[in-house]
C-alpha positions as CSV (number, residue, x, y, z in Angstrom):
1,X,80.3,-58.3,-8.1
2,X,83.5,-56.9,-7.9
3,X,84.4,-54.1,-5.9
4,X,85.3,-52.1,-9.2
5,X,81.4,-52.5,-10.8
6,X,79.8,-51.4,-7.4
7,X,81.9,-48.3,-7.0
8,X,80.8,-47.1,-10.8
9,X,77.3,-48.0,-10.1
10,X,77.0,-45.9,-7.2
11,X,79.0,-43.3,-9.0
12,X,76.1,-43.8,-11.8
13,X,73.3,-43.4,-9.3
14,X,74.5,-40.0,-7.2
15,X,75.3,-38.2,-10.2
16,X,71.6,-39.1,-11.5
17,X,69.9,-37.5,-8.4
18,X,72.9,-34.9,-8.2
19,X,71.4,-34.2,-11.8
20,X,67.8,-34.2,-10.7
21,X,68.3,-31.6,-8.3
22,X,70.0,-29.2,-10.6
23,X,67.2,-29.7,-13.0
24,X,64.7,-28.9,-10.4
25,X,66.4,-25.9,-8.8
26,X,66.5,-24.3,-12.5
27,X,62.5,-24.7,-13.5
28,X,61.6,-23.8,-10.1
29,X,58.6,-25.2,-8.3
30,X,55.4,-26.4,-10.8
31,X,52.7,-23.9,-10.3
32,X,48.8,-25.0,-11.1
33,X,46.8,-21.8,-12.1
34,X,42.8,-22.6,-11.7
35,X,40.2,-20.6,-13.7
36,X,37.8,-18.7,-11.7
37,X,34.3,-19.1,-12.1
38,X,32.8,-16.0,-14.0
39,X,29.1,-15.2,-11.9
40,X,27.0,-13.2,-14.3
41,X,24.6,-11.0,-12.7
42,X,21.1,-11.2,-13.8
43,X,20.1,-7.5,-14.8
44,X,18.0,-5.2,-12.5
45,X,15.2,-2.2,-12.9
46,X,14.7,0.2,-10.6
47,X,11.1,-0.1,-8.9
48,X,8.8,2.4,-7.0
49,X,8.1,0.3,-3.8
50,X,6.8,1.6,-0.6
51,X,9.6,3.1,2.4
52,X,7.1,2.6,4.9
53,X,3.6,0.9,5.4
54,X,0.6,3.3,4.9
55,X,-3.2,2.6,5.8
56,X,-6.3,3.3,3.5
57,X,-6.7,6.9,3.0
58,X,-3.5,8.1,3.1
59,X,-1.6,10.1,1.1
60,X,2.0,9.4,-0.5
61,X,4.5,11.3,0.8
62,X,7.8,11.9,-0.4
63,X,9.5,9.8,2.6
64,X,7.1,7.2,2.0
65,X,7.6,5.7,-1.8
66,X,12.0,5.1,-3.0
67,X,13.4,3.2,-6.2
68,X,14.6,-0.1,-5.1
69,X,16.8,-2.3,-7.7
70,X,14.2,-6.0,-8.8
71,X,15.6,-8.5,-10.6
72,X,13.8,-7.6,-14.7
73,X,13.1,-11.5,-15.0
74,X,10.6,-11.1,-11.8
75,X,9.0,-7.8,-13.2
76,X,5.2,-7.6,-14.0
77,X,2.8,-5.9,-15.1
78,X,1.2,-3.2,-12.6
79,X,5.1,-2.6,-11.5
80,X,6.3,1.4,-11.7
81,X,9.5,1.4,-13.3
82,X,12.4,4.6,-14.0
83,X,12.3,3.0,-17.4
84,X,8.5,3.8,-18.1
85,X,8.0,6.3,-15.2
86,X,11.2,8.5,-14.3
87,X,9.4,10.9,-12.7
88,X,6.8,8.5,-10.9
89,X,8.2,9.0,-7.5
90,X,7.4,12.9,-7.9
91,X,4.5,12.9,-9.5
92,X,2.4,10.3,-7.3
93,X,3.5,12.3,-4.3
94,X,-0.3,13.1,-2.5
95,X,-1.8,10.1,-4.3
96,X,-4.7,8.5,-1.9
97,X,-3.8,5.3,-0.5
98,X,-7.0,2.8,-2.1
99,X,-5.6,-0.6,-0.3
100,X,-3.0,-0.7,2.6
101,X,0.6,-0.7,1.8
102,X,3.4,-2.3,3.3
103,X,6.4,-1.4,3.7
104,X,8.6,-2.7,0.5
105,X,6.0,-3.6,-1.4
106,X,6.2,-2.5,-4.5
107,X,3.2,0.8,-5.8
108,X,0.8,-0.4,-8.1
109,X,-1.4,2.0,-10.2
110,X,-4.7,0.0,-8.6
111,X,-3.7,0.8,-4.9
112,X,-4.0,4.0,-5.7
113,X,-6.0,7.0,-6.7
114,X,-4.9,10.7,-8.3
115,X,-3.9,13.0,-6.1
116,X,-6.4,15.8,-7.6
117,X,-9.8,13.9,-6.4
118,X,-11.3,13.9,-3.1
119,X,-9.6,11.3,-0.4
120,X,-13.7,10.0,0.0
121,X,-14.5,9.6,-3.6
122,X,-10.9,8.2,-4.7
123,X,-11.0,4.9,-2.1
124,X,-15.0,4.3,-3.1
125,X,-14.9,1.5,-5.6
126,X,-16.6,1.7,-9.2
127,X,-20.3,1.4,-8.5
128,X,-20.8,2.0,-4.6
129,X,-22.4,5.2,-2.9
130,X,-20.4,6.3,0.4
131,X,-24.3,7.0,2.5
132,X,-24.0,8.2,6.4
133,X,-25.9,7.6,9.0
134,X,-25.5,8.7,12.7
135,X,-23.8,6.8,15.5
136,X,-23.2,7.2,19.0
137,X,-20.8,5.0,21.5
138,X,-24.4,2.7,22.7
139,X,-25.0,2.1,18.8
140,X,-21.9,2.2,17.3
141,X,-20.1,-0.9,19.4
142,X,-18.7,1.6,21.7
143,X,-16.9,3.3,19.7
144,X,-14.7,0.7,18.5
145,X,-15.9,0.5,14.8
146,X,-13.3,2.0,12.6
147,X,-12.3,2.5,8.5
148,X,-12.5,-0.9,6.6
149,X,-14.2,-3.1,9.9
150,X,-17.5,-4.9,8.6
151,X,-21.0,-4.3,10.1
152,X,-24.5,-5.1,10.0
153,X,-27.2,-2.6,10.3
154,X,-29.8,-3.3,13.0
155,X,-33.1,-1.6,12.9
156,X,-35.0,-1.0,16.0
157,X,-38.4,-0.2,16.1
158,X,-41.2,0.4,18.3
159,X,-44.5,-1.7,19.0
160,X,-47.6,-2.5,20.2
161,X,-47.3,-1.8,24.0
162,X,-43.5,-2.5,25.4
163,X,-42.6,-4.6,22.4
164,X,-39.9,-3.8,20.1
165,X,-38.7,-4.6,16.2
166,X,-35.8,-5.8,15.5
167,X,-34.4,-6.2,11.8
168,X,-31.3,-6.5,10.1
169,X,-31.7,-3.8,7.4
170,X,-28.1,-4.2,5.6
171,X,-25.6,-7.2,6.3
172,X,-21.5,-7.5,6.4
173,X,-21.1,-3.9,4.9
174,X,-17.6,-1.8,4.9
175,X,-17.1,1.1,7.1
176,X,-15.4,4.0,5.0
177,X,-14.8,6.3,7.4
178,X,-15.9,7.6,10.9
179,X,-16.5,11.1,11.8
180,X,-15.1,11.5,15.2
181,X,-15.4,14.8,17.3
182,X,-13.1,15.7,20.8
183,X,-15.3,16.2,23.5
184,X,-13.4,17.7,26.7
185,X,-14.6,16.9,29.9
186,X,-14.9,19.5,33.4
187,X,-11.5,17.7,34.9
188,X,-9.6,18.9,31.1
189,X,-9.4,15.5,29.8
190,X,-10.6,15.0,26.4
191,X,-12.7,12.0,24.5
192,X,-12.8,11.5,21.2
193,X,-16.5,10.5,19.8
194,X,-18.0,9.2,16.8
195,X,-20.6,10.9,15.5
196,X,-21.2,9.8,12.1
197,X,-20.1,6.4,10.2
198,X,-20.2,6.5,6.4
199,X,-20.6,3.0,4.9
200,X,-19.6,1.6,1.3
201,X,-23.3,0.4,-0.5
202,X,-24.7,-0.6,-3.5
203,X,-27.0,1.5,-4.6
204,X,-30.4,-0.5,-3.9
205,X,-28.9,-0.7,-0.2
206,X,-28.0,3.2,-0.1
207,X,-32.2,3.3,-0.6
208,X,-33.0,0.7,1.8
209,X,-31.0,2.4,4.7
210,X,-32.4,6.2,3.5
211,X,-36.0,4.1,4.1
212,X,-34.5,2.3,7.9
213,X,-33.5,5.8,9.1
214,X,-37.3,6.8,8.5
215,X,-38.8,4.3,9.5
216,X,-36.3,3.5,12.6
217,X,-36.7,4.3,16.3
218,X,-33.0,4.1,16.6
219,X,-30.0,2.4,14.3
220,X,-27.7,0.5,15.8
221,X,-24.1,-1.0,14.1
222,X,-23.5,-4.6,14.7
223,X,-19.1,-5.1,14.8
224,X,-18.6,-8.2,12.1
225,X,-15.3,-10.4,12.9
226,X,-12.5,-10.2,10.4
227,X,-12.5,-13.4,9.4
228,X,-16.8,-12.3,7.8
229,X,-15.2,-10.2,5.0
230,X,-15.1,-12.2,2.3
231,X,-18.6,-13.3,2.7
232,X,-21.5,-11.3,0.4
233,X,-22.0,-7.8,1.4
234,X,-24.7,-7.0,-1.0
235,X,-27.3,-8.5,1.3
236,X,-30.2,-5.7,2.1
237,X,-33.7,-5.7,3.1
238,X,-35.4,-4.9,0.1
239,X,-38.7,-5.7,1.2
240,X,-38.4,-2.2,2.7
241,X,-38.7,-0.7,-0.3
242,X,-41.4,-2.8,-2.3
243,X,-44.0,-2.7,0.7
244,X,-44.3,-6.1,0.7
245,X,-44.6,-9.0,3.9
246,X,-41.0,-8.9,5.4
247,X,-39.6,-11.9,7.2
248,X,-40.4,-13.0,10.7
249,X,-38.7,-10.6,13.0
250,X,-37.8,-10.9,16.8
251,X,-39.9,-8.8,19.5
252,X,-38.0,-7.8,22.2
253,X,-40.8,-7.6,25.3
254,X,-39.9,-6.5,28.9
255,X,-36.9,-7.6,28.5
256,X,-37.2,-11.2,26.7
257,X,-37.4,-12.3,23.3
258,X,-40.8,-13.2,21.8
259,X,-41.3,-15.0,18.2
260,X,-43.3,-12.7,15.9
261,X,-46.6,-14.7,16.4
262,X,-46.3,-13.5,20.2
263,X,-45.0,-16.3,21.5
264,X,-42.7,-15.9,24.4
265,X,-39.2,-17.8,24.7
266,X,-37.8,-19.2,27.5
267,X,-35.0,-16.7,29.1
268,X,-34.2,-13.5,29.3
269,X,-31.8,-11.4,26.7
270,X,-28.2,-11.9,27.7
């Protein structure tokens, strides 16, 4: 090629990238613009839920119910809203607690009871009698039974001779409360005692304990395990009331356990 061509030709090719670069420096750089993503957010209610956890019997207070924002898709029935409620949060202020309440849970109408009726009468469900009978540390599991634990009711009753009755008049029944009084000792300490237990029964059980309280040397209150409450607590000695044969019974002689026919068992009571 002759020196003239190849002198044009690279003439040619630095006034092409001569040209590129002015074309570049005049646009300026390319800029990509993304599109963001737009997030929706799903609409909220305002609910009554609890600011701290409260046990049976207690009473709303204003520090203890707030409006919290919940998602409307996860709202259901039962749930106080400022929509249908604005003024909930005032007016169930001194409401009786029926069921706990945990903190953030949100207040439903069942849990609780109007604020006008009597803390005893409010928490007693449709159909039960609140009936008390009286207790003292040696028969009321020393003092440990409190609101909402489960008990049986053992009757104890006198026989022939240095034999002793034993029956379980009322099975797995609630405690609604437990009338305690401060005792204070000669050193100024004080002790608190339980006097009386009121218990939540049907109403053929409220006359079979009336009858066991007659009848009974002494009433004693059997502490059930947590894990007995949802088994029946309608279960009651009814023979009490009809006079008829009751069911074999153990007889408790000098100390060790005898069958009803007055056979004596091997061992002692533990």
């Amino acid at each position: 090629m002759k020196p003239a061509r190849v002198f044009i030709l690279a003439v040619a090719v630095v006034s092409a990238g001569l040209a590129g670069l002015l074309a570049m420096s005049i646009t300026g750089p390319t800029v990509v613009e993304t599109a963001e993503p737009v997030i929706e957010r799903e609409p909220t209610v305002n609910v009554l839920v609890m600011a701290k956890s409260l046990p049976v019997g207690a009473r709303l207070s204003a520090d203890a119910i707030r409006w919290m924002a919940w998602p409307k898709a996860g709202i259901v029935d039962g749930f106080i809203t400022d929509e249908a409620r604005p003024d909930a949060a005032t007016q169930l202020q001194g409401s009786v607690v029926r069921l706990p309440l945990l903190n953030g849970e949100p207040v439903r109408a069942e849990k609780i009871a109007d604020a006008s009726g009597q803390i005893l009468s409010s928490i007693l469900p449709a159909g039960k009698r609140a009936v008390s009978t009286e207790i003292t540390v040696a028969t009321g599991a020393g003092g440990f039974i409190l609101p909402n634990d489960r008990v049986d009711v053992i009757m104890v009753r006198k026989g022939e001779g240095k034999t002793f009755n034993t029956e379980t008049v009322l099975s797995n029944v609630r405690i609604l409360a437990v009338d305690q009084q401060i005792e204070e000792k000669d050193d100024g300490s004080k002790t608190v005692l339980a006097t009386t237990a009121t218990l939540e029964l049907t109403p053929d059980q409220a006359k079979v304990l009336a009858v066991a309280q007659q009848m009974a040397d002494r009433l004693s209150l059997a502490l059930r395990s947590i894990a007995d409450a949802q088994e029946p607590d309608t279960i009651a000695a009814d023979y009490l009331l009809s006079g008829g044969s009751r069911p074999a019974v153990q007889l408790i002689k000098s100390g060790s356990i005898v069958s009803s026919d007055g056979e004596t068992k091997t061992g002692a009571m533990q």
